[in-house]
C-alpha positions as CSV (number, residue, x, y, z in Angstrom):
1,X,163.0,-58.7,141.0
2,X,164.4,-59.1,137.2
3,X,164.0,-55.3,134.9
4,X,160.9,-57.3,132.8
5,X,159.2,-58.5,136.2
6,X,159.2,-54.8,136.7
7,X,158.1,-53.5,133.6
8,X,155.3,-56.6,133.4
9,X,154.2,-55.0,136.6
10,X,154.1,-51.4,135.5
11,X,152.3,-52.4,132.8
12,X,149.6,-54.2,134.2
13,X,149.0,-51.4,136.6
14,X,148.8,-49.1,133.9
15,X,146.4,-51.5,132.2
16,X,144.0,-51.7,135.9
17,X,144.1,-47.7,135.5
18,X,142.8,-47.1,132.2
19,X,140.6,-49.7,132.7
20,X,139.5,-47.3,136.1
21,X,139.6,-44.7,134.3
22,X,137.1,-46.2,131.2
23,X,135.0,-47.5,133.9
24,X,134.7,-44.0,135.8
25,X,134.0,-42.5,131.9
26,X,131.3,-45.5,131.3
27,X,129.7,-44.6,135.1
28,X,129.1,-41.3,134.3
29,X,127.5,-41.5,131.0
30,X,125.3,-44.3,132.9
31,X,124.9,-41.2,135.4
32,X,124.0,-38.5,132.0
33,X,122.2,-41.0,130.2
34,X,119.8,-41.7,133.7
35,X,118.9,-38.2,133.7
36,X,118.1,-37.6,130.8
37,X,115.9,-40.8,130.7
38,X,114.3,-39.6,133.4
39,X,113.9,-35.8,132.0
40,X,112.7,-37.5,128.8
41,X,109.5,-39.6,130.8
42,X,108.6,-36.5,133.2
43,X,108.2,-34.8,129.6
44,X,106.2,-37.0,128.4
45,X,103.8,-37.6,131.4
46,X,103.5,-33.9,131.3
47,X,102.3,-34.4,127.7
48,X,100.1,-36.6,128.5
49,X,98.6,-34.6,131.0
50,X,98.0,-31.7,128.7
51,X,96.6,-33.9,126.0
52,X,94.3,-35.0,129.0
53,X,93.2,-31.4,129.5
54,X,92.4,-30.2,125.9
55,X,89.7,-29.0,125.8
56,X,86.7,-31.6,124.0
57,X,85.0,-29.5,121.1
58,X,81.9,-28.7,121.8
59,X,78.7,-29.8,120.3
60,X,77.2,-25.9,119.6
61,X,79.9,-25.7,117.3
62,X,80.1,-29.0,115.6
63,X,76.1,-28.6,115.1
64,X,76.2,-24.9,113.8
65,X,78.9,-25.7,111.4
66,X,76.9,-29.1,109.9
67,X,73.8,-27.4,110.2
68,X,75.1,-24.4,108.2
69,X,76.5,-26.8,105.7
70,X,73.3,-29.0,105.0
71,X,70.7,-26.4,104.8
72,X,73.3,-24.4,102.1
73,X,73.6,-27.6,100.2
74,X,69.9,-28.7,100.2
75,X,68.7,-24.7,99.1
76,X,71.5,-24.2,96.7
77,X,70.7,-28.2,94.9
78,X,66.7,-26.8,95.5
79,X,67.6,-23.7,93.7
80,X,69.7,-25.5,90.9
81,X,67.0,-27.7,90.1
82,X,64.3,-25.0,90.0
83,X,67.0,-23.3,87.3
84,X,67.4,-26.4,84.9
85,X,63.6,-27.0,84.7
86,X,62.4,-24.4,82.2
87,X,59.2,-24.9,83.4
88,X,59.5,-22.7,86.3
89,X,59.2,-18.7,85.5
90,X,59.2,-17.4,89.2
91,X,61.7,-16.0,91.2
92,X,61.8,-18.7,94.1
93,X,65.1,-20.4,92.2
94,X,67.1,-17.7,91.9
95,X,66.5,-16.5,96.2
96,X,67.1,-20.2,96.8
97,X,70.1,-20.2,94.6
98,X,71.1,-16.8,96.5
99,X,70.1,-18.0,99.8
100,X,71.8,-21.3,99.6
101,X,75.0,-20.0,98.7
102,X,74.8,-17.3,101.6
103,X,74.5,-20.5,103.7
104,X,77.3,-23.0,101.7
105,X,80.1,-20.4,102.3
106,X,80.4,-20.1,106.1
107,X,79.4,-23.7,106.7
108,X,82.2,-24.8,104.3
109,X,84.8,-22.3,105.8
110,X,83.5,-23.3,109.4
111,X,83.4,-26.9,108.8
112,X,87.0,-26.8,107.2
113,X,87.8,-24.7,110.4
114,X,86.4,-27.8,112.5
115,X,88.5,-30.4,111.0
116,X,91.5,-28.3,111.2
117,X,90.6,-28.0,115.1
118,X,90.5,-32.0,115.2
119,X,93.5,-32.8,113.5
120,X,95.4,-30.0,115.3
121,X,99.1,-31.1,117.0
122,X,98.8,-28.9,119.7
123,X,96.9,-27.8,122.3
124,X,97.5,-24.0,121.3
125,X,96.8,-24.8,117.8
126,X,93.4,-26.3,118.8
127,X,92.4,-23.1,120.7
128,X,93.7,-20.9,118.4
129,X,91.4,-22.7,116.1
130,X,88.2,-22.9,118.2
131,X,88.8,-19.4,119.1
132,X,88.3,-17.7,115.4
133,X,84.5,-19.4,115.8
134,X,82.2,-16.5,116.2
135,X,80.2,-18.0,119.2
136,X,81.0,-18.0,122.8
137,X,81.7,-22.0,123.1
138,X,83.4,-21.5,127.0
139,X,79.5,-21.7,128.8
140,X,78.6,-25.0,127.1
């Protein structure tokens, strides 16, 4: 065997180990990148699931809060109107006016509270939310 049959050989052994060797490299990012695939979709069946147990909010509240903003609106427009006519010398307009308003603030804060709840990202967020409403929404 000549010196360059020898040196052709060494080289193509050399060449079948780094090829190996990036094989056994590319294998075991295959092997990292599998786990963590699989990490990655038991992460989001488990978001899933959560998303499948929030909590649905409840009708008590959703009523209270539009409830609480129609009844402000319709005494504090009544109340308005009874103002602007100069016809009208009683009192009634100004306790609408007063009462209306009384109403219009909490059903504007709560209904603002209620979207907030709907749009929240997070399951914590939502009943972080729902749990500032003063009413006991759990025995719905």
């Amino acid at each position: 065997m000549s010196d360059y049959d020898r040196t052709r050989e060494n080289s193509v052994h050399g060449d079948k180990e780094i090829q190996l060797q990036t094989l056994q490299k590319k294998y075991e990012q295959m092997a990292v990148d599998h786990e963590q695939a699989e990490e990655r979709e038991q992460q989001h069946e488990q978001n899933i699931e959560n998303e499948a147990n929030l909590m649905p909010i409840p009708i008590k509240i959703i009523g209270i809060c539009l409830i609480l903003l129609f009844s402000g609106v319709v005494l504090f427009t009544i109340g308005l109107v009874d103002i602007l006519q100069e016809e009208s010398k009683t009192g009634r307009d100004v306790s609408l006016l007063i009462i209306g308003v009384i109403l219009l603030i909490p059903g504007l804060y709560y209904t603002f509270q209620l979207i907030s709840a709907c749009f929240a990202r997070t399951r914590s967020e939502r009943q972080q939310i729902l749990n500032e409403f003063p009413i006991d929404y759990m025995n719905d």
